[in-house]
KOLSENU-230797 format. One line per field, with one value per residue (C-alpha): residue number from 1; x, y, z. Coordinates in steps of 0.2 Angstrom, whole numbers, plus 5000, padded with zeros to 4 digits. Each point is the difference from the previous one (the first is absolute). Example, Ala and Ser with C-alpha at 12.3 -4.5 7.8 and 13.67 -1.06 7.14 Angstrom:
! residues 2
resi = c(1/2)
px = c(5062/5006)
py = c(4978/5017)
pz = c(5039/4997)
! end
This chain:
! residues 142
resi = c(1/2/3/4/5/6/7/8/9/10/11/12/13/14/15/16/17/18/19/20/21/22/23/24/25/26/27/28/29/30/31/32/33/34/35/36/37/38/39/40/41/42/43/44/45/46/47/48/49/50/51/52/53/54/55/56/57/58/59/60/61/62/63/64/65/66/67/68/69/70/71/72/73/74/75/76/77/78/79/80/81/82/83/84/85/86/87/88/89/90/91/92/93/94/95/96/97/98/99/100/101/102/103/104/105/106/107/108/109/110/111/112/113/114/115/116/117/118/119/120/121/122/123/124/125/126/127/128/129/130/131/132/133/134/135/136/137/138/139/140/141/142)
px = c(4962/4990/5004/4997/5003/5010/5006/5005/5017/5006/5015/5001/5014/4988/4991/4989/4997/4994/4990/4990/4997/4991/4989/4994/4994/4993/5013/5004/5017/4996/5017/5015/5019/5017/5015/5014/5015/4992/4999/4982/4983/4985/4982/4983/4984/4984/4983/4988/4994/5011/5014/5005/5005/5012/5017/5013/5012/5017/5012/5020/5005/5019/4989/4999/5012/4994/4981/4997/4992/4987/4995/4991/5006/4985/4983/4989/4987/4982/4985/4983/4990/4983/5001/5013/4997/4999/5015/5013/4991/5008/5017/5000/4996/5014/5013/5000/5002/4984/5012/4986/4981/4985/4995/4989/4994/5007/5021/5011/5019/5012/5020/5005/5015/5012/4991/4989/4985/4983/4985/4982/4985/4981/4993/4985/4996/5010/4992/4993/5015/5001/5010/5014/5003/4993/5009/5018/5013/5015/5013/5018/5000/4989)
py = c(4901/4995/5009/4992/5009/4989/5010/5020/4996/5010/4998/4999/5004/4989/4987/4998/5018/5001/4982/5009/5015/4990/4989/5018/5004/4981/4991/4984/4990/4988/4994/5001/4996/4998/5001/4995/5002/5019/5003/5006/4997/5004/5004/5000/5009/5001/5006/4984/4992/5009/4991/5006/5017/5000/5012/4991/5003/4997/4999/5000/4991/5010/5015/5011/5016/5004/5004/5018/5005/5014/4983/5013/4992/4988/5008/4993/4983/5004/4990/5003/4997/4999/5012/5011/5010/4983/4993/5019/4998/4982/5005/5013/4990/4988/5016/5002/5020/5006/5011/5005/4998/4997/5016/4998/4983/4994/5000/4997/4996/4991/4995/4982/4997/5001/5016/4992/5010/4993/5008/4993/5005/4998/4990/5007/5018/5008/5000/5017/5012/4992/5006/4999/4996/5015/5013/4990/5006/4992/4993/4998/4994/4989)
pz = c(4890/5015/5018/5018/5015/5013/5014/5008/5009/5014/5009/5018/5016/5013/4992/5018/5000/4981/5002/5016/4988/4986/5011/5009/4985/4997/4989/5002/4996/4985/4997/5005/4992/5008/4993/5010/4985/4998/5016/4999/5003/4989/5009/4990/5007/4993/5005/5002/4986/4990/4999/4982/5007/5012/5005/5002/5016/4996/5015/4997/5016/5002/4997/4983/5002/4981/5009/5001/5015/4992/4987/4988/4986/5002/4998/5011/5004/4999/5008/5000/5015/5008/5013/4998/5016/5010/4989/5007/5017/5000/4993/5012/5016/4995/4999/4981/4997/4987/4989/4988/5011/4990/5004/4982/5007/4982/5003/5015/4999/5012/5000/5004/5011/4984/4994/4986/4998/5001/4990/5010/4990/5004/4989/4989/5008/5012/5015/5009/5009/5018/5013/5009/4980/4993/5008/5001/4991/4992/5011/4989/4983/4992)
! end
C-alpha cells in the first residue's frame, strides 16, 4: 500500500488572525477553496518551496460551536528553522507569546490564535544557550 502525506488541518475562530500567525512564522497561502453551499472556507499554507506540506486552515463561516477552546486534541505543527533565536525574537516582536523559549537553542513552542501548538526546531545542532533565551521560563502551556 503506498502512503502520501497531504496536509495537517487545523480549525480556526479568525481566519485573519490564524493567516497572520502562519506567515510570522513564513507560510505562505498556496491555495485556497470556498465553499458557499458549506458555508466554509478552506486555507492552505506552506513554507516556500514546499508546497507539498502544508496545514490546512479550515474556517466555518457561522462559527464552529463544536471547537474546544483548550484544542489539545490536536498535537502540535512543527517547523524547522534557520535561526531559531532570530525566528522567537520575530514571533515575539509581532506579539506571539514564546510558551516554550529555546532556552536549549534546539526547541521553542508557541500557540496560534485558535490554540494550535507550533513546535520550531534548529535545524542540524542546536545553537549555544543565548540569553534573554536561556534563562526564560515557560509562559502557559505549550
Amino acid at each position: 500500500m503506498a502512503l502520501r502525506y497531504l496536509h495537517t488541518m487545523v480549525r480556526v475562530k479568525d481566519l485573519d488572525a490564524s493567516m497572520a500567525f502562519y506567515r510570522l512564522l513564513g507560510l505562505a497561502e498556496t491555495r485556497r477553496y470556498e465553499n458557499e453551499a458549506g458555508r466554509f472556507t478552506l486555507v492552505f499554507m506552506a513554507p516556500p518551496g514546499q508546497p507539498d506540506c502544508p496545514v490546512e486552515l479550515t474556517w466555518n463561516w457561522d462559527g464552529d460551536p463544536g471547537l474546544p477552546s483548550d484544542s489539545r486534541h490536536f498535537g502540535h505543527l512543527a517547523y524547522e528553522v534557520d535561526d531559531i533565536y532570530a525566528t522567537c525574537a520575530h514571533l515575539a516582536a509581532n506579539g506571539v507569546v514564546i510558551n516554550r523559549p529555546p532556552r536549549d537553542g534546539h526547541m521553542a513552542f508557541v500557540r496560534s490564535p485558535d490554540n494550535i501548538s507550533v513546535e520550531i526546531l534548529q535545524r542540524g545542532e542546536a545553537k549555544p544557550p543565548e540569553e534573554p533565551w536561556a534563562s526564560m521560563g515557560n509562559i502557559g502551556h505549550w
